[in-house]
C-alpha positions as CSV (number, residue, x, y, z in Angstrom):
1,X,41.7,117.8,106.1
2,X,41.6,120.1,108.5
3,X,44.0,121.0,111.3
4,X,42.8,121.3,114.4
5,X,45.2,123.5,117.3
6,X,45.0,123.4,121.0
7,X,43.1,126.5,123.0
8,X,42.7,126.4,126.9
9,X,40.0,128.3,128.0
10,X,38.4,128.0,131.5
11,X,34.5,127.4,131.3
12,X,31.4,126.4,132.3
13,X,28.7,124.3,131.1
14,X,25.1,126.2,130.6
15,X,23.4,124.5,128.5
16,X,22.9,120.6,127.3
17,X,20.7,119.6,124.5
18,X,19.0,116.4,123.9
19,X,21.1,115.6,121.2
20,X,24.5,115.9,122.6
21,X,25.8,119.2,122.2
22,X,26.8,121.5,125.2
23,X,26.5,126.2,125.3
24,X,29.8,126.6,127.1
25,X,30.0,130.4,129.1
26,X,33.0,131.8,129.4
27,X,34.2,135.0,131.8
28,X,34.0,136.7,128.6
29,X,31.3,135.7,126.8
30,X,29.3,132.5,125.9
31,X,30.7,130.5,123.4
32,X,29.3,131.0,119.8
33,X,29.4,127.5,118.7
34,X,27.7,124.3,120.0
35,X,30.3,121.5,121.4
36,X,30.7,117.9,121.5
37,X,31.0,116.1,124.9
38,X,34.5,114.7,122.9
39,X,35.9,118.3,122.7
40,X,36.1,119.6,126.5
41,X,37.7,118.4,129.4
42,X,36.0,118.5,132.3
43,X,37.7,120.0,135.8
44,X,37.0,118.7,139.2
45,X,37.9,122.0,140.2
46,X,35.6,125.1,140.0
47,X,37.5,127.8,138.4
48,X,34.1,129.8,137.3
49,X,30.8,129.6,138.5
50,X,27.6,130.1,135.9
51,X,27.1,133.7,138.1
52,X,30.5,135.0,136.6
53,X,29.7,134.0,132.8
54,X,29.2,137.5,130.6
55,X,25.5,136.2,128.9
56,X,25.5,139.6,127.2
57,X,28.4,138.8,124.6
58,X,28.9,135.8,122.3
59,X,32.3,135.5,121.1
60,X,34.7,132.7,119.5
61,X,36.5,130.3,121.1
62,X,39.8,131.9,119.3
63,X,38.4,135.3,121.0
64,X,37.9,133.8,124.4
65,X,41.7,132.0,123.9
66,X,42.9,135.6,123.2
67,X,41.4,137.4,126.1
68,X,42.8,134.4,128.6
69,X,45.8,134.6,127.6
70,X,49.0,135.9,129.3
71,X,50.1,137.2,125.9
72,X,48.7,139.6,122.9
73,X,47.4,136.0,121.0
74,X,49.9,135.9,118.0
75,X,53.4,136.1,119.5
76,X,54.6,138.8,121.7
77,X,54.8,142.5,121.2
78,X,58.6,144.1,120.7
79,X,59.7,147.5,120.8
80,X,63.0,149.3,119.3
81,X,62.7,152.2,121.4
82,X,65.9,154.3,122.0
83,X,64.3,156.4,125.1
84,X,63.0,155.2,128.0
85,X,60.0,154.4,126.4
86,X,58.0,156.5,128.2
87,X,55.2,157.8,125.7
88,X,52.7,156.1,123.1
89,X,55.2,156.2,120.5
90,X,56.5,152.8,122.2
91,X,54.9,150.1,121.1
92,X,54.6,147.8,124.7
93,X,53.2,150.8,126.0
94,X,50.9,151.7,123.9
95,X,49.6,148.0,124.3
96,X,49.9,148.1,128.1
97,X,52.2,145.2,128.2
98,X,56.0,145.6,130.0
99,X,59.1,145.9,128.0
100,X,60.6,142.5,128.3
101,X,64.2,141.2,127.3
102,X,63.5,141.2,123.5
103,X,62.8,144.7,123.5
104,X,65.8,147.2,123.0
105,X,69.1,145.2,124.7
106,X,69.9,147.0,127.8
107,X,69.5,150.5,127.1
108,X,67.5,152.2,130.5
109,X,63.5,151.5,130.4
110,X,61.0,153.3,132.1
111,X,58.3,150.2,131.0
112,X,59.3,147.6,133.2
C-alpha cells in the first residue's frame, strides 16, 4: 500500500480530457502527470492566471512543492559557523537563506 503525503501547490487548470483527467500549470512548470478531479481542490480565489503558467518546463509535483515552498524542501538548512558567516564557506549563505536561531547560538552574524 502506498502512502500518499500532503503537497500545496497553487495552480491552474489547462487542460480537461474527455475521460476525466485534468494538465494542471503551475508558475513553474506544467505538471507532468495527468490528475483526477478527486485529487485537487478547487480555489474560489485566483491566485494564478493561465498567462503566468511556465508552458516551457514540465516538472513533478514534488518539484513544484519544492520551488513553493518557504523552505529548502527536506527540513531546514543549519550552519556551525564561528565567524560572522560572511563568505561561501557558510552554509545558509551559500544557499541564500538567513541564519536562523538553530544556527550557531548567539555568537555575532552577518546573515541575518
Amino acid at each position: 500500500m502506498e502512502t500518499m503525503k500532503w503537497m500545496n501547490v497553487i495552480g491552474v487548470v489547462l487542460e480537461a480530457s474527455d475521460d476525466g483527467f485534468y494538465k494542471i500549470g503551475t508558475k513553474h512548470g506544467i505538471l507532468q502527470k495527468l490528475y483526477c478531479r478527486n485529487e485537487f481542490y478547487i480555489c474560489t480565489q485566483k491566485f494564478l492566471l493561465e498567462e503566468e503558467v511556465n508552458k516551457n518546463n514540465e516538472i513533478s509535483l514534488r518539484t513544484a512543492a519544492i520551488k513553493h515552498s518557504v523552505g529548502t524542501g527536506q527540513g531546514f538548512f543549519k550552519c556551525s559557523c564561528t565567524k560572522k558567516c560572511m563568505s561561501n564557506r557558510c552554509l545558509c549563505k551559500k544557499n541564500n537563506v538567513l541564519c536562523n536561531s538553530k544556527c550557531h547560538n548567539s555568537l555575532t552574524c552577518n546573515n541575518k
